[in-house]
Biopython code that builds the backbone (N, CA, C, O; Angstrom):
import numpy as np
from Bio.PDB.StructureBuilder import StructureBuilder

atoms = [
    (1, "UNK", "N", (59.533, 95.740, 3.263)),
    (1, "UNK", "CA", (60.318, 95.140, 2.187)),
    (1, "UNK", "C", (59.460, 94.087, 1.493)),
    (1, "UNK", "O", (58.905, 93.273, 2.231)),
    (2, "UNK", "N", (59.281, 93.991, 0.221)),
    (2, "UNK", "CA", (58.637, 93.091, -0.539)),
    (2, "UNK", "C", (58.982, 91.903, -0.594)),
    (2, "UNK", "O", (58.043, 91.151, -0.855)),
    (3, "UNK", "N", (60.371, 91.209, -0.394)),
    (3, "UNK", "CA", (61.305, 90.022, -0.627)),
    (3, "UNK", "C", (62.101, 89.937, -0.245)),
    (3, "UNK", "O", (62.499, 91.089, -0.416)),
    (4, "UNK", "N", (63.298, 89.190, 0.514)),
    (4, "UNK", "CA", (64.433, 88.899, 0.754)),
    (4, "UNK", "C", (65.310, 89.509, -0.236)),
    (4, "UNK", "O", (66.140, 90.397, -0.040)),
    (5, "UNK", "N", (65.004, 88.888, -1.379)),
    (5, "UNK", "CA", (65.654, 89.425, -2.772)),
    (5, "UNK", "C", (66.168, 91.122, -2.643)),
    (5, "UNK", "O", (67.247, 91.675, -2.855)),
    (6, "UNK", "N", (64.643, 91.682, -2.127)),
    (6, "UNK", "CA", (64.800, 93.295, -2.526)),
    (6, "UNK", "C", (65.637, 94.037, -1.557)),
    (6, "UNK", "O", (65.828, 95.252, -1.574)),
    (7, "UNK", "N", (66.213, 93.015, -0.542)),
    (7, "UNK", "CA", (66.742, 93.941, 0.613)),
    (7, "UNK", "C", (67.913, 94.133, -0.218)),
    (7, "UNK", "O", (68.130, 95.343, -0.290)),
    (8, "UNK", "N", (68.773, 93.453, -0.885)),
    (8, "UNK", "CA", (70.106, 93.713, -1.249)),
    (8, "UNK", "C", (69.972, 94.839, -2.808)),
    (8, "UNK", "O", (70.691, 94.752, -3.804)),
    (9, "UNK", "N", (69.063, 95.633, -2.627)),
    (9, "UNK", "CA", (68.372, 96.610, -3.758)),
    (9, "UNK", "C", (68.640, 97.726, -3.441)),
    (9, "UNK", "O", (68.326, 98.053, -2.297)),
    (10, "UNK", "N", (69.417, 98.877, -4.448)),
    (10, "UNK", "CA", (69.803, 99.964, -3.972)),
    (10, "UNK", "C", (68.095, 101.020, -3.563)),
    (10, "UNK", "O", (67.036, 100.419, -3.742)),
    (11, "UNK", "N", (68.043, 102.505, -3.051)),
    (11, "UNK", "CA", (66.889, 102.414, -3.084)),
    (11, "UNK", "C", (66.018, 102.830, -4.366)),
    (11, "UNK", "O", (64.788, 102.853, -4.413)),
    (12, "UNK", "N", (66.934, 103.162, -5.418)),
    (12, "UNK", "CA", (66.186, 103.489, -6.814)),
    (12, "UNK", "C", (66.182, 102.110, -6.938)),
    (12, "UNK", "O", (66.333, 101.850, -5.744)),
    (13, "UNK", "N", (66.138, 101.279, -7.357)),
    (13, "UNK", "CA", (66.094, 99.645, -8.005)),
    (13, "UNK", "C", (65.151, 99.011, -6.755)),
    (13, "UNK", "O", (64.664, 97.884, -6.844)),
    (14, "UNK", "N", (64.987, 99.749, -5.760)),
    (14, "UNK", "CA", (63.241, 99.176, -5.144)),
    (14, "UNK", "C", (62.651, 99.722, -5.732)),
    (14, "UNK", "O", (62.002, 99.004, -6.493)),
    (15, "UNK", "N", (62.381, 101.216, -5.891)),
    (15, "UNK", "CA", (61.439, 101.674, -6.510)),
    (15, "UNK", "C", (60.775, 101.778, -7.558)),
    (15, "UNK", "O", (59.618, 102.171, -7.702)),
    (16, "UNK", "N", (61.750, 101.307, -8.545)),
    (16, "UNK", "CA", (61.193, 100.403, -9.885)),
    (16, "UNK", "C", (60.618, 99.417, -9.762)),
    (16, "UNK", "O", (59.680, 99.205, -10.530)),
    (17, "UNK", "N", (60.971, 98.417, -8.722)),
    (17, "UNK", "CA", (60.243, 96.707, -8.504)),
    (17, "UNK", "C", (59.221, 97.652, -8.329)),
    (17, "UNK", "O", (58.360, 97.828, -9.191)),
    (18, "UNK", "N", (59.260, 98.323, -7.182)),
    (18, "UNK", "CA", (57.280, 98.376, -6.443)),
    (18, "UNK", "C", (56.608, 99.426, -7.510)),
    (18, "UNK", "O", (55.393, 99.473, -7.316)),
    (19, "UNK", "N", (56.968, 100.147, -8.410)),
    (19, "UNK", "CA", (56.210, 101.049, -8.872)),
    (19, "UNK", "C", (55.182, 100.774, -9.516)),
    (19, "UNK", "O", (55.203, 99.881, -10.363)),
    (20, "UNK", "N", (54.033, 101.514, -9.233)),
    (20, "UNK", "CA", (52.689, 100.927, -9.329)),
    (20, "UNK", "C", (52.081, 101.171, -11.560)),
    (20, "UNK", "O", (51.140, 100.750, -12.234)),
    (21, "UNK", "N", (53.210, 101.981, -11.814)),
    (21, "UNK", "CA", (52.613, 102.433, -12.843)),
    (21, "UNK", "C", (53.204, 101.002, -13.610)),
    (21, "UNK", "O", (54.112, 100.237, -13.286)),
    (22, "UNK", "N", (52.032, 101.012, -15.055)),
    (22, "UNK", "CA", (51.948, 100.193, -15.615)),
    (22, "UNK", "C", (53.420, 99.847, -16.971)),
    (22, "UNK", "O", (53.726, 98.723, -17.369)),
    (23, "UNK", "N", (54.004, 101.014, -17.365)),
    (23, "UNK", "CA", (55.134, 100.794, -17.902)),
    (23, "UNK", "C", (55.897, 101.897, -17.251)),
    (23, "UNK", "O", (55.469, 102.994, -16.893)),
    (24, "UNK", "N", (57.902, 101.089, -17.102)),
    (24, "UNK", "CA", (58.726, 101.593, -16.603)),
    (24, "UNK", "C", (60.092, 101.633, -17.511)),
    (24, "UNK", "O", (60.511, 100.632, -18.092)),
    (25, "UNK", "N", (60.687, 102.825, -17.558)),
    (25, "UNK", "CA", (61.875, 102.489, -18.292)),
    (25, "UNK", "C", (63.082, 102.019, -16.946)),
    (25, "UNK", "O", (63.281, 102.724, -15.957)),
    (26, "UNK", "N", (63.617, 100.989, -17.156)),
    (26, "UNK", "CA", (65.163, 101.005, -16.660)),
    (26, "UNK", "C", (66.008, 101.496, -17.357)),
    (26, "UNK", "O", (65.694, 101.040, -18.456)),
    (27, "UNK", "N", (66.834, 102.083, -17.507)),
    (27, "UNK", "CA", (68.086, 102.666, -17.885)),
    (27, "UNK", "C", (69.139, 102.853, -17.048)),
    (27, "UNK", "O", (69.028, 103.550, -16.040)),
    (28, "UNK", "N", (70.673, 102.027, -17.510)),
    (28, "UNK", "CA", (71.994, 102.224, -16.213)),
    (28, "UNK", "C", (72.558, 101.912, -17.095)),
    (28, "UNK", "O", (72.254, 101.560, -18.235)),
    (29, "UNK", "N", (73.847, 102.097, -16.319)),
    (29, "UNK", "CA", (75.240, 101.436, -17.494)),
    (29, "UNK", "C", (75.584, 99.872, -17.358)),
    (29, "UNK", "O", (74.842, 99.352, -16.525)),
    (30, "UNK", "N", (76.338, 99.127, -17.837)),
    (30, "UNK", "CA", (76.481, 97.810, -17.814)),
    (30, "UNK", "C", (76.883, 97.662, -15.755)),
    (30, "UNK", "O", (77.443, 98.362, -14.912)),
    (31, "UNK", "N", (76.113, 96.203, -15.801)),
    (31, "UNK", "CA", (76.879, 95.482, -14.615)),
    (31, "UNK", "C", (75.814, 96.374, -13.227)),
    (31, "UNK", "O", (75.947, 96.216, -12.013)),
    (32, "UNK", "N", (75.091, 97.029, -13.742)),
    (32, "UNK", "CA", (74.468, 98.277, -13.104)),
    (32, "UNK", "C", (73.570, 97.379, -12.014)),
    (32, "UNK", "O", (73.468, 97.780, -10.854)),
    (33, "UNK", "N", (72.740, 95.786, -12.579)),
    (33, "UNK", "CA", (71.509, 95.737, -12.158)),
    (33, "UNK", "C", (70.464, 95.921, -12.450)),
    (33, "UNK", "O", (69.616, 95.990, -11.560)),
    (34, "UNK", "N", (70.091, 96.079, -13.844)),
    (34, "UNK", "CA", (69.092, 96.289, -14.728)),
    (34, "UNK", "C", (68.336, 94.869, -14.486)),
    (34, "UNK", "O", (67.121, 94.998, -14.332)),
    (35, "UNK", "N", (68.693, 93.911, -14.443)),
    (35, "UNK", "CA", (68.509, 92.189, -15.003)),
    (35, "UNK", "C", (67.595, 92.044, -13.687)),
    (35, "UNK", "O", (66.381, 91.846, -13.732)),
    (36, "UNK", "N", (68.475, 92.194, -12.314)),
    (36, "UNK", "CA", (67.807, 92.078, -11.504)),
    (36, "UNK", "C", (67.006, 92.700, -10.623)),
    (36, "UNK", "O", (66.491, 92.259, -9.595)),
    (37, "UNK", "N", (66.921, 94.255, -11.347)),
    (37, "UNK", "CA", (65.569, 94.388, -10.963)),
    (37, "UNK", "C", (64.243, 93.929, -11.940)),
    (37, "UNK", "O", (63.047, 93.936, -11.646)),
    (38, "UNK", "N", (64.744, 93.629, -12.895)),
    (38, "UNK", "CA", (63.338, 93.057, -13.924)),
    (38, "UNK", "C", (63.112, 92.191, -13.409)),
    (38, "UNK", "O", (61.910, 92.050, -13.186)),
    (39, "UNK", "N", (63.988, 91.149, -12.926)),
    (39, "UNK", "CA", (63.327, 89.400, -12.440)),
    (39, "UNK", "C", (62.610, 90.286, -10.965)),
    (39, "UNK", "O", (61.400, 90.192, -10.754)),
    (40, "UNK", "N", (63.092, 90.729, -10.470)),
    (40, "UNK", "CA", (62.387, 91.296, -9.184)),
    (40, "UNK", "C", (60.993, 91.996, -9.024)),
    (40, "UNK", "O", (60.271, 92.029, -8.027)),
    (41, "UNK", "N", (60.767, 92.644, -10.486)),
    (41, "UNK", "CA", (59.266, 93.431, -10.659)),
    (41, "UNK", "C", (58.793, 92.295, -10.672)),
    (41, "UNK", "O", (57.968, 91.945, -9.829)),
    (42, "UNK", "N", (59.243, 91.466, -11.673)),
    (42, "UNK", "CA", (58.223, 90.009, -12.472)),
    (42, "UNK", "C", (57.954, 89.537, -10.669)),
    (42, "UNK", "O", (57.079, 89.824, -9.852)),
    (43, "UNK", "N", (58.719, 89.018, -10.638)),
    (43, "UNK", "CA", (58.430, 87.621, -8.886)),
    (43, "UNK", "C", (57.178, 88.832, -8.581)),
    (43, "UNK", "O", (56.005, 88.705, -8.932)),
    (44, "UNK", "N", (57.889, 90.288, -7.672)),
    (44, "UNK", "CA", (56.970, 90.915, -6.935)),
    (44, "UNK", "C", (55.255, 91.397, -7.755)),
    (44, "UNK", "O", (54.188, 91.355, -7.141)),
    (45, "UNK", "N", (55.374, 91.729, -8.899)),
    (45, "UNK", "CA", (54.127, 91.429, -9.791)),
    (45, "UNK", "C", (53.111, 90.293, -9.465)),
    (45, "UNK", "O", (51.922, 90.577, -9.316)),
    (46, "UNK", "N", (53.692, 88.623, -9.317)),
    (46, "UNK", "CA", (53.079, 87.522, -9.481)),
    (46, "UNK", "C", (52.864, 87.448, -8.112)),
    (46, "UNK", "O", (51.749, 87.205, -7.650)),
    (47, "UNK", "N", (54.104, 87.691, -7.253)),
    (47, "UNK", "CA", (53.806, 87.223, -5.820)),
    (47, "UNK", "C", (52.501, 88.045, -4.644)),
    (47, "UNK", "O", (51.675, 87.614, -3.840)),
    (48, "UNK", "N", (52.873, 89.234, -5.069)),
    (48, "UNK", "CA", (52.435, 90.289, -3.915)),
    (48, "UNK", "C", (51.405, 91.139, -5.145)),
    (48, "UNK", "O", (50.573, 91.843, -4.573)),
    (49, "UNK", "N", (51.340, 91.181, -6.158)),
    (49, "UNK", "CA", (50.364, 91.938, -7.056)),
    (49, "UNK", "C", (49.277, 90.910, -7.947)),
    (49, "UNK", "O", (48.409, 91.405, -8.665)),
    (50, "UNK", "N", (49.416, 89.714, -7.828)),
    (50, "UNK", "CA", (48.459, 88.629, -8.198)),
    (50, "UNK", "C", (48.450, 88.810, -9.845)),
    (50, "UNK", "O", (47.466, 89.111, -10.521)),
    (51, "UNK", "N", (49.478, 88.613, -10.210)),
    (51, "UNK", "CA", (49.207, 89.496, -11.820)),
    (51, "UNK", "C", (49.783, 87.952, -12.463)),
    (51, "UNK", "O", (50.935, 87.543, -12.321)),
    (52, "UNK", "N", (48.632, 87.200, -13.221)),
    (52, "UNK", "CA", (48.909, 86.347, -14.495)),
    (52, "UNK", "C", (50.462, 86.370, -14.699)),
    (52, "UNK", "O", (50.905, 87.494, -14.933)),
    (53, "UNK", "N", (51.267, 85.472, -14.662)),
    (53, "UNK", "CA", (52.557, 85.316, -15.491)),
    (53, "UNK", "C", (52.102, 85.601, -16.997)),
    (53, "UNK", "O", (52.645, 86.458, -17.694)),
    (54, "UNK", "N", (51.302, 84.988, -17.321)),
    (54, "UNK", "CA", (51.075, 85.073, -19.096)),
    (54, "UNK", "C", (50.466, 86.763, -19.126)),
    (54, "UNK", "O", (50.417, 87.225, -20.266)),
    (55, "UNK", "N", (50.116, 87.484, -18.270)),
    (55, "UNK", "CA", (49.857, 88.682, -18.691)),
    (55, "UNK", "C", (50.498, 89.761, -18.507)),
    (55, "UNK", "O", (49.975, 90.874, -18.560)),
    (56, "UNK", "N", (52.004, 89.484, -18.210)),
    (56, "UNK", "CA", (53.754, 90.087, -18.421)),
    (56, "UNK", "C", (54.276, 90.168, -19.440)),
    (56, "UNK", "O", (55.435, 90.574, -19.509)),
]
sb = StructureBuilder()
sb.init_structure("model")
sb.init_model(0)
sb.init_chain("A")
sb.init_seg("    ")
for serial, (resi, resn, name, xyz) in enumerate(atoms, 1):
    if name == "N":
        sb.init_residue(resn, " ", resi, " ")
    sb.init_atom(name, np.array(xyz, "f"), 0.0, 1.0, " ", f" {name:<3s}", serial, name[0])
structure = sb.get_structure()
């Protein structure tokens, strides 16, 4: 598991945080969890992928 955060992550909405490719579409219906898997790529990006905040 990448984060505390990601445990409460269905397992499609991990697999968007960790996916290695460089652009991802999210797409769901409202209330779905879209929001928080984006804050979740971003953290896991900066935290565990060393990736510039300014280069998000």
């Amino acid at each position: 598991m990448c984060c505390k955060e990601c445990e409460k992550l269905s397992d499609e909405q991990l697999k968007a945080v960790v996916c290695e490719e460089e652009n991802i579409l999210v797409s769901a219906g409202p209330g779905s969890g879209k929001t928080v898997v984006i804050v979740n790529k971003v953290h896991h990006l900066i935290k565990y992928k060393n990736v510039n905040p300014r280069n998000i």
